[in-house]
Steps between C-alpha positions, in 0.01 A plus 500: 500500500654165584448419120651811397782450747575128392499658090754760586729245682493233235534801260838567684600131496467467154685775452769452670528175372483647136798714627703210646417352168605751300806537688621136487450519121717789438869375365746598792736748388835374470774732719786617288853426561764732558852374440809773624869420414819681434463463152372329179647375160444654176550139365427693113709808593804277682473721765402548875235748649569580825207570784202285361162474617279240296101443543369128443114513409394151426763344330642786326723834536264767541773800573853538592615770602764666808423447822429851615229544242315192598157635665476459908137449503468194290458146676767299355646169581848580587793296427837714571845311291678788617845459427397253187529554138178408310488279169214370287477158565757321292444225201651156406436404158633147477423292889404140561251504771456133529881406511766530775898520456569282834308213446623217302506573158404174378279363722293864435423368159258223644347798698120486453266737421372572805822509703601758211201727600610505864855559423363817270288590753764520787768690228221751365505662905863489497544645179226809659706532749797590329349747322384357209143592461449399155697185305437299166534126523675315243376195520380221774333141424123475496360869553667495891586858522172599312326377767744640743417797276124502578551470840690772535226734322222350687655600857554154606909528509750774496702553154592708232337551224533295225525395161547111428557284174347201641733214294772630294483387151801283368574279205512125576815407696559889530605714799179503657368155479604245752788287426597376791277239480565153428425426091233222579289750761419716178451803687455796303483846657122687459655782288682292211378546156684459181395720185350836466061350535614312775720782639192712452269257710697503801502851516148467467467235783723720717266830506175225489685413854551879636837562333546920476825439364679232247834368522686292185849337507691591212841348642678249712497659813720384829276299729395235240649181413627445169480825377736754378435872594642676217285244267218611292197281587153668401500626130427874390148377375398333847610800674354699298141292511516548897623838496138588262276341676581604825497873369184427295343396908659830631808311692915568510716223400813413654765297287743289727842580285886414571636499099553755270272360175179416799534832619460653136253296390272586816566891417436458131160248617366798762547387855450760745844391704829269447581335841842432602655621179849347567668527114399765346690691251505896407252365243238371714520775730430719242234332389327492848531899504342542208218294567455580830542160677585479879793346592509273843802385631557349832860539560488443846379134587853348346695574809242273647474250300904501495515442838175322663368325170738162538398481863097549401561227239538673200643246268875577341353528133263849674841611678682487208259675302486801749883538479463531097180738453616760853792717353347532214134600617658756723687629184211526278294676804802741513508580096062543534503781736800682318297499225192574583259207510183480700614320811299337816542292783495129482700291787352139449390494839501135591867415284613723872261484819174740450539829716818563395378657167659851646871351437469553136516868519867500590573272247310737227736799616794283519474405172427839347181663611457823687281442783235686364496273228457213718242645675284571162589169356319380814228774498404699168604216313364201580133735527558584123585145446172379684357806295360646858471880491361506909857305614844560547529874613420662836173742325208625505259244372716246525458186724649494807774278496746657743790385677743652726941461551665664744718713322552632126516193239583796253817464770564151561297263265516238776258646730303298230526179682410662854100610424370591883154618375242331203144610404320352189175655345468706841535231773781495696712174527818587657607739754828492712613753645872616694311492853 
C-alpha cells in the first residue's frame, strides 16, 4: 500500500508539474486597448466623426466604432481622451535627426559620428512626442540615424519610425559634400560621387549600410558654402543612374532641388520626390502631376533661420541665401496645391529646433492649403509616398499610430503643434491630460 500510495503521489507531482509546465509555455494573451474620444478624423474624407470608440489589438486597429455599441463584457485596457480629437499619427518627410538649429552652426560641422548618434537619438523622442510617429531622414554623416534607426526598432529607445538615406549623394564640391573645410584637410563627405557608375556605387554602399531610402543633390541648396541654390549640379544621367538602382533594390529616391532645370531633370530621371522645390515654373509643376512626383516643401523653418540663424552662427553667405530662395518657395508651394500636385510634409527639422515640426501646418494653410489638405499631406501622403498601405489613416487593419488634440484641427490647424496624447504600433508614449 505504501508503494501504491508513494506511485499515486509522484503521479500527482508530475502532473502538476506537467500542468505548471504547460501553463508557463502558453504565450500570454495580450489585453486589448480601448481608446474613447469625442471624435476622430477622416484624414481621406477631410472630415470629423464625432463619438469614437477605437480597439488596439497588438499594434493594430482592430474596430472602431461609437461608444454605445462597444460591448460591456469585454476586458479592455481603458484609456478615456474624452474631450480630444483623434488623428493618425502624423509624418515628416524631410527631418535631420542628427542636427540641431541652436547649436553653432559651424562648429556642428566638426561634430563626430558618435556625438551625431546621440544628438539623433535625443531628437527621434522629441520628434515622438510631437506627434510624429513616422519621419524620413534626408541625410546624416556616417549611418548615425540608421543606427538611431535600429535602436528604435529593437526597443532600446523611443522614436518614430523611420526611413533614412544614410549619406546623401553629391557631386564633388556640391551641396552635400563638406566645404567648409580647409583645402589642404582634403575632406570629402562619404556620399560624393561624380558620374553615373560611381553615382550608382554609392547608392549601392548606402543600402549595403541599412539605407531604406536614397537621397541625391541635384542643386545648390542654402546651408552649403560656395554653392548656388538655383544651380544645376548633378546631371540628368547621374540622377537618373541613382534614381534606377535604388528602384531596381525596391527603395524611394528623394532629389534635393531649389532650380527650375534640377527639378525637371529629376522628374524626367524618376525620383520618387523633389525637396524644397523653390523655382519652379507652371512647367515643372506640370510635369510633377503627370508623373506623379511628391512635392516637399518646408516653408516654415525661414522665419527661423531669419531670425535665430546669425546668432547660431550661420554665416552671412547661408543668410543671404535664405532671403533669395523663401518668397519664392512659398510661391511655388502656393501654385502646386492650386493645381493639383501630390503634396506632403517636409519641415527640415534641424534648419528650426526638432519638436516644433507641428508649426508647419499653419504655414501650409497660410499659404494656400485647406486644412484638410495639410492634414493628408502629412498623413495619406507621405504613406503613399513611403508606398505603406497599413499607415496614415485611423482603420481597420491599419497600425496604430494615433494621436490626440484637444479640439477640431479640421477647426483650427494649430491644435497641430499642441499633441497631448501619442501611441506608436500600439504602445502608448504620451498621455497628458486637463486634471
Amino acid at each position: 500500500m505504501a508503494l501504491t500510495k508513494f506511485n499515486l503521489k509522484s503521479s500527482l507531482q508530475l502532473s502538476l508539474a506537467a500542468t505548471i509546465a504547460l501553463t508557463m509555455s502558453l504565450p500570454t494573451l495580450a489585453q486589448d486597448t480601448l481608446l474613447i474620444a469625442d471624435a476622430y478624423v477622416d484624414v481621406l474624407e477631410g472630415k470629423t466623426i464625432k463619438d469614437v470608440a477605437i480597439v488596439i489589438s497588438d499594434n493594430q486597429i482592430s474596430k472602431i466604432t461609437k461608444q454605445s455599441k462597444i460591448p460591456t463584457d469585454n476586458d479592455y485596457k481603458l484609456v478615456d481622451l474624452s474631450g480630444k480629437t483623434l488623428l493618425p499619427g502624423v509624418m515628416d518627410m524631410h527631418v535631420h535627426l542628427a542636427g540641431d538649429a541652436e547649436d553653432n552652426f559651424l562648429a556642428a560641422q566638426n561634430y563626430s559620428i558618435p556625438r551625431q548618434t546621440v544628438k539623433a537619438v535625443k531628437n527621434a523622442e522629441i520628434t515622438l512626442m510631437a506627434g510624429f510617429t513616422t519621419v524620413r531622414d534626408l541625410g546624416a554623416s556616417g549611418y548615425a540615424v540608421i543606427a538611431t534607426r535600429d535602436g528604435i526598432n529593437a526597443g532600446e529607445i523611443p522614436g518614430p519610425r523611420i526611413w533614412a538615406v544614410g549619406n546623401p549623394i553629391s557631386i564633388t564640391g556640391g551641396h552635400c559634400d563638406d566645404n567648409f573645410s580647409a583645402p589642404e584637410k582634403q575632406s570629402i563627405a562619404q556620399g560624393v560621387a561624380d558620374g553615373p557608375w560611381a553615382i550608382r556605387a554609392k547608392v549601392r554602399e548606402n543600402i549595403k549600410y541599412g539605407a531604406n531610402a536614397i537621397k541625391v543633390c541635384a542643386t545648390g541648396g542654402v546651408f552649403s558654402k560656395g554653392t548656388k541654390v538655383g544651380v544645376q549640379q548633378l546631371t540628368y544621367e547621374e540622377i537618373k543612374s541613382a534614381a534606377d538602382e535604388a528602384h531596381m533594390r525596391g527603395v524611394i529616391i528623394a532629389s534635393h532641388a531649389h532650380g527650375t532645370s534640377g527639378i525637371k531633370e529629376s522628374i524626367r530621371a524618376g525620383v520618387d520626390s523633389i525637396e524644397h522645390c523653390s523655382f519652379m515654373d507652371d512647367e515643372a509643376i506640370n510635369m510633377a502631376i503627370k508623373a506623379g512626383t511628391y512635392l516637399s516643401c518646408d516653408i516654415y523653418n525661414t522665419e527661423y533661420t531669419l531670425a535665430f540663424g546669425a546668432a547660431n552662427g550661420v554665416p552671412e553667405e547661408n543668410i543671404n541665401k535664405e532671403k533669395l530662395v523663401s518668397q519664392a518657395q512659398r510661391d511655388s508651394f502656393r501654385k502646386a496645391v492650386k493645381a493639383g500636385a501630390n503634396m506632403v510634409f517636409g519641415s527640415d527639422a534641424a534648419v528650426y529646433p526638432h519638436g516644433d515640426n507641428g508649426n508647419q501646418f499653419s504655414r501650409m494653410v497660410k499659404f494656400g492649403m485647406t486644412p484638410a489638405q495639410a492634414l493628408q499631406a502629412a498623413t495619406v501622403n507621405s504613406a503613399a509616398l513611403l508606398k505603406q498601405d497599413n499607415m496614415g489613416q485611423i482603420k481597420v487593419g491599419f497600425l496604430a499610430d494615433i494621436i490626440a488634440v484637444e479640439g477640431d484641427p479640421l477647426e483650427n490647424i494649430s491644435l497641430m503643434e499642441n499633441v497631448t496624447f501619442v501611441m506608436k504600433d500600439g504602445q502608448i508614449f504620451k498621455h497628458l491630460t486637463s486634471e
